[in-house]
VEXBA-396016 format. One record per residue (C-alpha): x, y, z. Coordinates in steps of 0.25 Angstrom, whole numbers, plus 5000, padded with zeros to 4 digits. Each point is the difference from the previous one (the first is absolute). Example, Ala and Ser with C-alpha at 12.3 -4.5 7.8 and 13.67 -1.06 7.14 Angstrom:
<recs>
    px    py    pz
  5049  4982  5031
  5006  5014  4998
</recs>
This chain:
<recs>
    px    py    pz
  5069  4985  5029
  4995  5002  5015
  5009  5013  5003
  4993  5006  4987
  4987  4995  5007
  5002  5006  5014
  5000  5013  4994
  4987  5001  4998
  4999  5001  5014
  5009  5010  5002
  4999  5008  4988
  4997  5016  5002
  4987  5004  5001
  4990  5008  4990
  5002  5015  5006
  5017  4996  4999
  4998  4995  4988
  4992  5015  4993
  5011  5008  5007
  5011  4994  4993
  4993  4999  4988
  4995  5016  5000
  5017  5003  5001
  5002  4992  4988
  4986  5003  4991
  4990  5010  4999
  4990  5000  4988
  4986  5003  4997
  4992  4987  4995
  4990  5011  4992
  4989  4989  5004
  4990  5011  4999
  5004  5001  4986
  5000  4987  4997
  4988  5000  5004
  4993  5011  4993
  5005  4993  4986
  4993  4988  5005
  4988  5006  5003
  5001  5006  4986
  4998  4985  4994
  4986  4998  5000
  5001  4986  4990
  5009  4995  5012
  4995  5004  5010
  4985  4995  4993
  5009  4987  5000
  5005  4999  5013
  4985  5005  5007
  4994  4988  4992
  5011  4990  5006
  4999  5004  5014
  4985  5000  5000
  4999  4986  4995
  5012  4995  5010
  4994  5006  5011
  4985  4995  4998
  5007  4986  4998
  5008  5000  5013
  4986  5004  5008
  4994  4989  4990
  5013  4989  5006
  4997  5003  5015
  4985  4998  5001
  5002  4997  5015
  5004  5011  5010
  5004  4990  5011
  5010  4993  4990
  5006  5011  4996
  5002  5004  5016
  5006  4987  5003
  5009  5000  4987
  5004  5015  5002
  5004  4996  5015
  5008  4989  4993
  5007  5007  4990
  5003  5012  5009
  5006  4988  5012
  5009  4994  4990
  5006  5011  4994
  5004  5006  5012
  5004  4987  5006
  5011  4999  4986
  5003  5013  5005
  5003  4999  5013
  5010  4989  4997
  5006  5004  4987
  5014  4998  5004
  4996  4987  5003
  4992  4995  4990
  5010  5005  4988
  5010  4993  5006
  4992  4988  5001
  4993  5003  4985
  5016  4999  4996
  5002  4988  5008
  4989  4990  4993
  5003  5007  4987
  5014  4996  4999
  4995  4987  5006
  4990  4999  4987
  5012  5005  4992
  4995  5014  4996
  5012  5010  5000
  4995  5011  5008
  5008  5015  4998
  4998  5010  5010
  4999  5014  4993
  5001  5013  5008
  4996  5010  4992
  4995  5001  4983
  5015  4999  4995
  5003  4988  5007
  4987  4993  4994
  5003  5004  4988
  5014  4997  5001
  4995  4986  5002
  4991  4995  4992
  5010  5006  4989
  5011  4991  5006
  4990  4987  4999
  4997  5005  4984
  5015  5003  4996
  5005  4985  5007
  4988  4994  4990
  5006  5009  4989
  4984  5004  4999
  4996  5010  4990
  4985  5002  5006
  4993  4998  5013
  4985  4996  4999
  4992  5009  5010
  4988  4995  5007
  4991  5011  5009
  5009  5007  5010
  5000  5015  5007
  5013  4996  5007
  5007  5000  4986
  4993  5013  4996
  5004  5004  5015
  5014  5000  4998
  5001  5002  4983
  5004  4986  4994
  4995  5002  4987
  5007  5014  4997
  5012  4993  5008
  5001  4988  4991
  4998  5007  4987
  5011  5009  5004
  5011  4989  4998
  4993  4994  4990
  4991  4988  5005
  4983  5000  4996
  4992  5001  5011
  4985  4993  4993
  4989  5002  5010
  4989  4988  4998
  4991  5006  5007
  4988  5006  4991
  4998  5012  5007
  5016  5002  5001
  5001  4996  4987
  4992  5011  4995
  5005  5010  5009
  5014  4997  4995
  4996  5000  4983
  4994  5015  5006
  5014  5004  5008
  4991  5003  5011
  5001  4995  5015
  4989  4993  5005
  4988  5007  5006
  4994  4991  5012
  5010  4989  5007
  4989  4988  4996
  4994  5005  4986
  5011  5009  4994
  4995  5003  4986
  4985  5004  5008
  5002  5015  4996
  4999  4995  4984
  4988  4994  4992
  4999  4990  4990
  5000  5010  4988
  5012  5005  5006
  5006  4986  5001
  4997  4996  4986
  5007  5013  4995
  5012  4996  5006
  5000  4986  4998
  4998  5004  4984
  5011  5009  5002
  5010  4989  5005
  4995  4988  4993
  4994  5004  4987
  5002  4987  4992
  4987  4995  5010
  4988  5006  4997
  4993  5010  5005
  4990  4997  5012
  4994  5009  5011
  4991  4985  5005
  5008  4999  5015
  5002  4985  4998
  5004  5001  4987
  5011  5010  5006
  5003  4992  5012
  5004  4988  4988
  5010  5008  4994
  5006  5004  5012
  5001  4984  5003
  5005  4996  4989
  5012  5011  4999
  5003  4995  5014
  5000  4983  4997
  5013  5003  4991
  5007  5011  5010
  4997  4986  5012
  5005  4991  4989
  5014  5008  4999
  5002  5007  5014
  5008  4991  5009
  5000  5012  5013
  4987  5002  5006
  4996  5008  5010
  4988  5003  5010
  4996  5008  5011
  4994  4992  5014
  4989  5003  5006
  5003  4994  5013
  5013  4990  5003
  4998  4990  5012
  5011  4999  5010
  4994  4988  5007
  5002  4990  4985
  5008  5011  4991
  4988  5000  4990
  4999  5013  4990
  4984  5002  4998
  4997  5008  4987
  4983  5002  4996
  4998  5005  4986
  4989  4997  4991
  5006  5000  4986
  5012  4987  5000
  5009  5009  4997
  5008  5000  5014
  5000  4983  5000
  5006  5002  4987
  5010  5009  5004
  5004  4992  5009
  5000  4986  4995
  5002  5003  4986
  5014  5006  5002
  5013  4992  5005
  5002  5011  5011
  4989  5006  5008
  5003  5013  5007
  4991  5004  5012
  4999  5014  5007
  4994  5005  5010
  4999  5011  5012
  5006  4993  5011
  4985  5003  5009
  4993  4990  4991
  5004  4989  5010
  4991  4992  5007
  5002  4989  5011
  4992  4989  4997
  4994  4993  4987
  4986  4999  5006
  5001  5016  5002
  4998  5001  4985
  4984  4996  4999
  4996  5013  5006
  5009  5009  4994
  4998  4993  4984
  4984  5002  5005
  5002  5015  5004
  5009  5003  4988
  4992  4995  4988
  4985  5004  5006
  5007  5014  5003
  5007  5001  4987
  4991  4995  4988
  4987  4994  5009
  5005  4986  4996
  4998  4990  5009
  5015  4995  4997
  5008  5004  4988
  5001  4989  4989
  5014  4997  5003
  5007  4998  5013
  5015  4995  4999
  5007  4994  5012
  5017  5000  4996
  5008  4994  5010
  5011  4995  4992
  5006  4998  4986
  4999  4987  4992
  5001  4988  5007
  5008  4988  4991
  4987  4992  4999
  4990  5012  4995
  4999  5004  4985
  4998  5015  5001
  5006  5012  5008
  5010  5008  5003
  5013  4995  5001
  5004  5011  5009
  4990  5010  5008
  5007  5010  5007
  4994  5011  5011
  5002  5015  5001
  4995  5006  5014
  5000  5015  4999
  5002  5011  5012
  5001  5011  4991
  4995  5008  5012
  4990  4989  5007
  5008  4999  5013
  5000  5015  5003
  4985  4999  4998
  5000  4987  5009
  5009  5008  5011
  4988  5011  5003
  4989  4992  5008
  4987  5009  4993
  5005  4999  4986
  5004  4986  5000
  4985  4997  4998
  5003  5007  4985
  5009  4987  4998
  4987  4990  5002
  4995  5002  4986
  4996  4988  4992
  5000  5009  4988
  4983  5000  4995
  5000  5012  4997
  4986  5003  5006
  5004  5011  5007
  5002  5005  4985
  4987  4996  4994
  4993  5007  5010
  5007  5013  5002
  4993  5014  4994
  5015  5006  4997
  5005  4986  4994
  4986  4999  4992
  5002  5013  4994
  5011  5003  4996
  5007  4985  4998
  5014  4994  5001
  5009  5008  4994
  4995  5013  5006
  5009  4995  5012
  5013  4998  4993
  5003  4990  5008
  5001  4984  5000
  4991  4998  5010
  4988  5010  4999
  4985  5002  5006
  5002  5002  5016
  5009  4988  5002
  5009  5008  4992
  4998  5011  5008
  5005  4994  5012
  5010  4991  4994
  5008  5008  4991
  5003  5011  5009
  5006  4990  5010
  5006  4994  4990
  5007  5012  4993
  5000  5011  5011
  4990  5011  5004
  5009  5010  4993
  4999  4992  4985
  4985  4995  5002
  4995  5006  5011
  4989  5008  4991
  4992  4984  5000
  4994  5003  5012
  4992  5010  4997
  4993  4992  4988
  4990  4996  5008
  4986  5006  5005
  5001  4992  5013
  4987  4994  4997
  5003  4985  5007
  4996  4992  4987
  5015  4993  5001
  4999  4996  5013
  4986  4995  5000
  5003  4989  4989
  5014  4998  5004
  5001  4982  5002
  5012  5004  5010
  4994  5012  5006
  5012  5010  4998
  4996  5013  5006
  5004  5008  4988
  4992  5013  5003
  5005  5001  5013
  5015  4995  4994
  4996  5012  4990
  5000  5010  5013
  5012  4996  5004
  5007  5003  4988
  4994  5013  4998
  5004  5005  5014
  5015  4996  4997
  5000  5005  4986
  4992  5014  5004
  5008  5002  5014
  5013  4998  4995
  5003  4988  5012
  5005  4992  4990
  5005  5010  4989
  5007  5013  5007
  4993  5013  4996
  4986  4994  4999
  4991  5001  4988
  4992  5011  5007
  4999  5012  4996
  5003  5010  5011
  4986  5007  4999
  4992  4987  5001
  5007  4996  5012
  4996  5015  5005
  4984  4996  4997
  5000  4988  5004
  5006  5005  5013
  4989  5012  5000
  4987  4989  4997
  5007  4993  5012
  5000  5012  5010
  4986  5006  4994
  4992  4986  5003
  5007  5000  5013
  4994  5012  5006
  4984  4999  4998
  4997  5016  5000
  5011  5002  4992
  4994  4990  4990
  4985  5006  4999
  5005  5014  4999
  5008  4995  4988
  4989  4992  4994
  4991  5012  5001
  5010  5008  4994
  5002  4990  4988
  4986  5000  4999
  4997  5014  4996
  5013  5000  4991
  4992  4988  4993
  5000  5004  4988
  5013  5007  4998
  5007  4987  5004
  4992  4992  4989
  5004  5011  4988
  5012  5009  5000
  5007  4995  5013
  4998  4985  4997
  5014  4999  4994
  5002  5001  5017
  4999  4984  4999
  5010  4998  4990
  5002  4986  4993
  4987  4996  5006
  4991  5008  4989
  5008  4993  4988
  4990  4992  5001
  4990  5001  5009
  4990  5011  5004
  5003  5010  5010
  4994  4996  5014
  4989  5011  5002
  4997  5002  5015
  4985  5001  5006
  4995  5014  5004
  4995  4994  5012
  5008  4991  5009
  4994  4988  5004
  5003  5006  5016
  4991  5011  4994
  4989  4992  4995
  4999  4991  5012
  4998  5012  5010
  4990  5006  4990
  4993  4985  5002
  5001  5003  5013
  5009  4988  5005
  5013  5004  5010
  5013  5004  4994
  5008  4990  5008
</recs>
C-alpha cells in the first residue's frame, strides 16, 4: 500500500479540488433554513442550552490550572502536527506493526470503498448484523443506510446512538448524540419500541433498559465494529475511551472486530497518548479520564480466553490527504474530536446539530465539511459563525479555526476556488467604494457629514439600502455629529 500512501503528498491541493467540483456540482445547502426551523424548536434548543452550559462550567471546573493547561495545549498542538508532518510515514509504519500484531489493515479511498469493505468482512462471516460501538466515521461515510440496504442490521450500543437510531434521527453533537432530547422524550420512545417494559421516565431506570436490550444483541452478534480515537504507529495499538462498556463489548464480545478510522488519527509514539487522553476527556465531558480506556493491538492470542478472533483496520482518506496537501488547512486535520469548540460556540448552542445538515456540525464542521465536500456543496458552513474566538480559545490542539473560517470565506465569496464567485456584483461595487471612500480622508468626512444629516431617512424608509443586514438586526443610525466635529468643538487639533 506505499504508492497509495505517497499520494498524499502529491494529491492536488484545496482551490484544484473546488474548481473541479463547481464543474461537476452546484447546489444550495439552504443552511439559512435549516437553521431558522431549528431556531423554531424552543424545547431542543432548551435542551441543547442546558447541556452546553453544564459541559462548559465542567471543562473550566477539569482545568483549575492555567499553566497546565498551557503546557498540555503546547503538547497536544506539537504532537498532532508532528503525526502530520510525517503521516506518509507513520501509516506506513501504523500498517507495518499491525500486520505484525496480526490486524488486517484495509486502506479505503473514499466512502464506497469503506463501505465496500467492511460488507466484504460481514458477507465472508455469512453475518446478518454488525454490532456498532460510537463512531462519526461510520456516519461520515453512511454504513448504517449501506448495510440495510442489502440486508444486514446495523445495532448501535452506544446509548445516545441507540436512541437517535429508535428516533431515525442523526446524531446532534460528535460526543453526546442524543444531547438535543430530554429524558421525557427518551422514555416516549423507549415505550414506543419496547412496550412489554414498563414505563419509566427515572434516567437510570432507562439507561437499565437500554442494557439490558443490548446484553442479548452482544450475546448473538459475532461482527463488531468501533471507531479509534487514535492508533499508534510506533506498537500498532488502537486506543478507544468511552464511558459506558459498550465499545469493549463490541469489540471482545464478537468473533470479528472491525475498526475505522480517518487515516490522520495516527500518532508516533505510545507515550504520545498521556496528553492527548488528558486533553480529550477534560475538554470533552470535565472527566479527569473516561471510565474506559481500551488499548487493541491484536486479536486473540492461543493462550487468552476472550477476544476477537480476527480485528481488522479500515484507514479512511475520503478527502484527508487533499486537506493534508494545503499547509494552513492541514491544522483542521489535528483534531482529537472533543467537541469543545461545539459546547462553546453561540451558533452551535443555539440552534444545535442538525441545523447544520451535516455529520460533523458546530465550527469544526464548519471547516471540515467544506474541504471535505467542496466549497460549491458546503461552502454555506463558513458563514455559520459569528467569528467570536470561543473555538479556538478552548481548542486542546490549538487549531486556528476563525482564521481557517477567513480563509474559506475569501474562496467561497471570490470565486478563487469556484469560477463565477458567490458575490454579487453590487457588493463587490460597495465594497470597492468603502475601500476608495476610507482611502481619501476629505472625501470620507464630507461623506460622514452628509450621512449625518440624512440620518434619519437612512434608519426608516431608506434602510432597506442595507439589505440582508436588517433581517435581523437594527438599522445602523449615524451620529449628527462626527467625532472630528466633536473634537474640534473640544478644542483638540484635527490631525
Amino acid at each position: 500500500m506505499s504508492r497509495w500512501v505517497d499520494e498524499i503528498a502529491t494529491v492536488q491541493n484545496y482551490p484544484e479540488f473546488c474548481r473541479e467540483q463547481s464543474k461537476v456540482k452546484q447546489m444550495v445547502t439552504e443552511f439559512r433554513a435549516r437553521a431558522g426551523h431549528a431556531l423554531s424548536r424552543d424545547r431542543v434548543r432548551g435542551n441543547i442550552r442546558r447541556a452546553m452550559d453544564g459541559l462548559v462550567t465542567k471543562r473550566l471546573a477539569a482545568f483549575p490550572d492555567v499553566a497546565e493547561l498551557k503546557q498540555l495545549r503546547d503538547q497536544g498542538e506539537l504532537i498532532r502536527d508532528h503525526a502530520l508532518a510525517n503521516l506518509p510515514a507513520l501509516l506506513e509504519q501504523l500498517e507495518q506493526r499491525c500486520n505484525a500484531n496480526g490486524i488486517q489493515v484495509h486502506w479505503a479511498r473514499d466512502a464506497q470503498e469503506a463501505n465496500g469493505i467492511i460488507l466484504k468482512i460481514l458477507r465472508t462471516h455469512d453475518a446478518k448484523a454488525l454490532l456498532k460501538g460510537k463512531s462519526m466515521v461510520s456516519e461520515e461515510i453512511g454504513l448504517n443506510d449501506h448495510l440495510r440496504r442489502h440486508g444486514i442490521e446495523p445495532i448501535e450500543t452506544d446509548l445516545g446512538e441507540l436512541i437517535i437510531q429508535l428516533a431515525d434521527e442523526h446524531p446532534s453533537h460528535i460526543v453526546a448524540p442524543a444531547v438535543h432530547k430530554d429524558r421525557l422524550e427518551i422514555a416516549e420512545l423507549f415505550r414506543e419500541h419496547f412496550p412489554d417494559e414498563p414505563y419509566s421516565e427515572d434516567i437510570e431506570r432507562l439507561t437499565a433498559l437500554a442494557r439490558r436490550v443490548m446484553r442479548e444483541r452482544f450475546r448473538g452478534t459475532r461482527i463488531g465494529l468501533s471507531g479509534v480515537n487514535f492508533a499508534v504507529a510506533e506498537t500498532g495499538t488502537l486506543c478507544l475511551v468511552e464511558n459506558e462498556g459498550n465499545g469493549r463489548m463490541s469489540t471482545t464480545a464478537p468473533d470479528v472486530h472491525i475498526a475505522i478510522t480517518g487515516i490522520e488519527k495516527v500518532v508516533a509514539r505510545l507515550e504520545f497518548l498521556a496528553p492527548l487522553l488528558t486533553l480529550l476527556t477534560r475538554s470533552a465531558t470535565g472527566q479527569a479520564v473516561t471510565t474506559y480506556i481500551n488499548m487493541i493491538s491484536g486479536p486473540r492470542k492461543p493462550q487468552e480466553r476472550d477476544g476477537p478472533r480476527e480485528v481488522h483496520l479500515v484507514l479512511l482518506d475520503n478527502g484527508r490527504s487533499r486537506i493534508h496537501a494545503d499547509p494552513q488547512l492541514r491544522a483542521t486535520l489535528r483534531c482529537i474530536r472533543c467537541g469543545a469548540c461545539m459546547n462553546h460556540c453561540p451558533v452551535y448552542t443555539r440552534i444545535g446539530g442538525h441545523g447544520y445538515g451535516t455529520v460533523y456540525p458546530g465550527p469544526i464542521g464548519a471547516i471540515l465539511e467544506p474541504q471535505l465536500q467542496g466549497l460549491a456543496v458546503q461552502g454555506e458552513l463558513s458563514q455559520a459563525s459569528s467569528l467570536c474566538g470561543a473555538c479556538a480559545e478552548v481548542c486542546p490542539v490549538r487549531i486556528p479555526i476563525p482564521h481557517l473560517l477567513n480563509r474559506l470565506r475569501y474562496e467561497h465569496v471570490e470565486g478563487s476556488a469556484v469560477p463565477g464567485g458567490k458575490r454579487p456584483r453590487m457588493q463587490g461595487t460597495l465594497w470597492r467604494g468603502w475601500a476608495a471612500l476610507h482611502a481619501r480622508p476629505m472625501l470620507y468626512r464630507g461623506m460622514s457629514a452628509s450621512l449625518g444629516r440624512m440620518r434619519g431617512l437612512l434608519g426608516g424608509p431608506l434602510a432597506g439600502l442595507f439589505g440582508p443586514w436588517t433581517a435581523s438586526r437594527a438599522a445602523p443610525r449615524f451620529a449628527a455629529t462626527s467625532l472630528h466635529a466633536l473634537a474640534r468643538q473640544e478644542g483638540y487639533a484635527d490631525d
